[in-house]
C-alpha positions as CSV (number, residue, x, y, z in Angstrom):
1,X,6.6,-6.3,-52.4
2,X,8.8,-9.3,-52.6
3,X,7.3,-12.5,-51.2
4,X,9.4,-14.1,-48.6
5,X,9.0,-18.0,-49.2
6,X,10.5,-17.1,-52.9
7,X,12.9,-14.9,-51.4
8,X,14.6,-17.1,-49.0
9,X,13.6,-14.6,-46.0
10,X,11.2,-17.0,-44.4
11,X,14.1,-18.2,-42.2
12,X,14.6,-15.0,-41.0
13,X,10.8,-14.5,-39.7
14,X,11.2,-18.3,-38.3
15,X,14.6,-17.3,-37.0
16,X,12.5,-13.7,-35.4
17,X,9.7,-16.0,-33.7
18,X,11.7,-18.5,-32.4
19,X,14.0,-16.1,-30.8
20,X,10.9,-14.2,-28.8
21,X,9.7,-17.6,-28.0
22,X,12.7,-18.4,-26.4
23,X,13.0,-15.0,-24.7
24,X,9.6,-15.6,-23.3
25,X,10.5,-19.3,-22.4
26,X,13.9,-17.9,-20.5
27,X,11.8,-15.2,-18.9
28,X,9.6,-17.5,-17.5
29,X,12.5,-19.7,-15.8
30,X,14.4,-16.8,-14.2
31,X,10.7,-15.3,-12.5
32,X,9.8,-19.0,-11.3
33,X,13.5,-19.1,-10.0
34,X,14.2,-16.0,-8.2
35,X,10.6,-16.0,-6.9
36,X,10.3,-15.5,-3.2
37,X,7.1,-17.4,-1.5
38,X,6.9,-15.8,1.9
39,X,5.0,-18.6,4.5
40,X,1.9,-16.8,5.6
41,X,1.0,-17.0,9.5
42,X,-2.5,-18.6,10.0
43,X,-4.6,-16.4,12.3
44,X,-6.5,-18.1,14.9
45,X,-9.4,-15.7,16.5
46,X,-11.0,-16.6,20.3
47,X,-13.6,-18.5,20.2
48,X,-14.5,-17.3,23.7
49,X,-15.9,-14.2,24.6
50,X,-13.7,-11.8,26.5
51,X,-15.6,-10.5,29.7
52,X,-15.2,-6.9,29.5
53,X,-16.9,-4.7,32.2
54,X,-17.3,-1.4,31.6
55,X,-18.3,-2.9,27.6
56,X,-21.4,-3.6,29.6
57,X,-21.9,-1.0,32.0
58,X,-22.1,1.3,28.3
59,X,-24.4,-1.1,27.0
60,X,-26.8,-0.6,29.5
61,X,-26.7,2.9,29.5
62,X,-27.1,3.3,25.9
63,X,-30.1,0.6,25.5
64,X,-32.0,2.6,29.2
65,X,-31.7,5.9,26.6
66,X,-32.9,4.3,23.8
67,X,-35.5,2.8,25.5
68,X,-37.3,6.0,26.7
69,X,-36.8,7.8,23.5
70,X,-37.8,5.4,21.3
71,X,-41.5,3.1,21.8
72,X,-42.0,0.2,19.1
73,X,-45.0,-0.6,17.8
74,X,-47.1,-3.6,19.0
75,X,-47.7,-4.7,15.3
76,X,-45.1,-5.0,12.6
77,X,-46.6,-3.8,9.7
C-alpha cells in the first residue's frame, strides 16, 4: 500500500472531506429554511368549578353505599 502524502492523493481525501462537510453545511441551510414553525394555541383551563347537579346527586349515592358496606377503623394502625 502506497502512502498518500508521497503519492500526491492527499488532496483527493481533503478534496472527499471537504465536499461532505459542505453537503452537511448545505443540508443544514435548506432544513432551517424550508422549516415550518406552526404557532401553538395556549390552553387556558377554568379556574372555577362548574356546578354540575346530577355530578352530585351520584356522589351521594355512591358515598350512602359505601358507607354501609364499608366501617373504618377507629385507630389507624
Amino acid at each position: 500500500m502506497n502512502n498518500p502524502f508521497e503519492t500526491g492523493h492527499i488532496k483527493n481525501y481533503i478534496l472527499l472531506y471537504v465536499s461532505v462537510v459542505v453537503i452537511m453545511i448545505l443540508f443544514f441551510i435548506a432544513a432551517t429554511l424550508f422549516r415550518d414553525i406552526d404557532e401553538v394555541e395556549k390552553k387556558s383551563f377554568q379556574t372555577q368549578p362548574s356546578d354540575v347537579s346530577h355530578a352530585k346527586k351520584i356522589r351521594q349515592n355512591v358515598d350512602e353505599v359505601n358507607s354501609t358496606r364499608f366501617k373504618l377503623m377507629p385507630k389507624g394502625y
